[in-house]
C-alpha positions as CSV (number, residue, x, y, z in Angstrom):
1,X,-117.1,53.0,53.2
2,X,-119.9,53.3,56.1
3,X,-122.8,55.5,56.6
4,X,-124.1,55.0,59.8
5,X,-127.9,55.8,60.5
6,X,-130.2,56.3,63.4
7,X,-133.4,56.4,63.4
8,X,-137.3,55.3,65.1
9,X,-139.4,52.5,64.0
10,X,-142.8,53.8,64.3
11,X,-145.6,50.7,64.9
12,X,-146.7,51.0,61.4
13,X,-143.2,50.1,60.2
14,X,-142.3,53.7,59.3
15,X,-139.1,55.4,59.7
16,X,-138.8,58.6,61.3
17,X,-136.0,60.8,62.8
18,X,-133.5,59.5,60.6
19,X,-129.9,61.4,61.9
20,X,-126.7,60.5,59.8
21,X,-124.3,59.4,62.8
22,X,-121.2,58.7,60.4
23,X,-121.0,59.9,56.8
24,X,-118.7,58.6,54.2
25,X,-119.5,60.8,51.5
26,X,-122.5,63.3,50.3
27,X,-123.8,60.8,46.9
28,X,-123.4,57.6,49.5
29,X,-124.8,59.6,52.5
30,X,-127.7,61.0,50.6
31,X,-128.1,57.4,49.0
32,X,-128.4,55.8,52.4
33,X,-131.0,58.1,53.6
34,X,-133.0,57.7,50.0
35,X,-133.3,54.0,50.6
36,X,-134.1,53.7,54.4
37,X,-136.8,56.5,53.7
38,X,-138.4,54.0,51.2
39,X,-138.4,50.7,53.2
40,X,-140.9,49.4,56.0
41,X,-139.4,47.7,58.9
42,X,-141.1,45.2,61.5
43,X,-142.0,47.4,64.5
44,X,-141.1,46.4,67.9
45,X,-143.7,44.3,70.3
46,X,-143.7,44.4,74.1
47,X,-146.7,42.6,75.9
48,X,-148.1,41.7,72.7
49,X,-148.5,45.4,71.2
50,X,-146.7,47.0,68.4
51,X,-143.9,49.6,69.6
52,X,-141.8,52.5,68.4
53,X,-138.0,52.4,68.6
54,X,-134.6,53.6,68.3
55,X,-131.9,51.8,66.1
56,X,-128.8,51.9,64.2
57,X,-127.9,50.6,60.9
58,X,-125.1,50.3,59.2
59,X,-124.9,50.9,55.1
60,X,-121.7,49.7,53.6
61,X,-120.5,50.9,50.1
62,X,-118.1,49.2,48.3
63,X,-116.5,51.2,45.3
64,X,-114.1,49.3,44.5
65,X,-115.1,47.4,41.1
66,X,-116.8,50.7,39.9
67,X,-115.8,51.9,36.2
68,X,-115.5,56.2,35.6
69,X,-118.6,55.0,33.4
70,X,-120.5,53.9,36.2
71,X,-120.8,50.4,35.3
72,X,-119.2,47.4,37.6
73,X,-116.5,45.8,36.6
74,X,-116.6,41.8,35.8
75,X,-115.7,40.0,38.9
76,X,-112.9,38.0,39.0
């Protein structure tokens, strides 16, 4: 499944106004948000100074080699 985020890329590299635009469920969802919160991104740069701005990303879970015990399965 996809959770589907929006959110601003302040000049520093922070993340701000993160919005959940597609959920696929609450522990990916919440996951999604937990990691974008702790990662920096490159800010934009228009006439050679740093700028804030809107994007979307796109976090995609796959579930399907996943044991009830949590562990993934040996791939094949």
């Amino acid at each position: 499944g996809t959770v589907l985020l929006s959110f601003i890329v302040e000049p520093n590299g922070i993340l701000s106004n993160i919005v959940v635009e597609k959920e696929f469920n609450h522990l990916c969802t919440n996951e999604a948000v937990r990691v974008l919160k702790n990662t920096k991104w490159k800010p934009g740069i228009k006439d050679g100074k740093l700028i804030r701005y809107k994007t979307k990303y796109p976090i995609i879970f796959n579930l399907n080699n996943i044991n009830k015990d949590n562990a993934t399965s040996e791939q094949r």
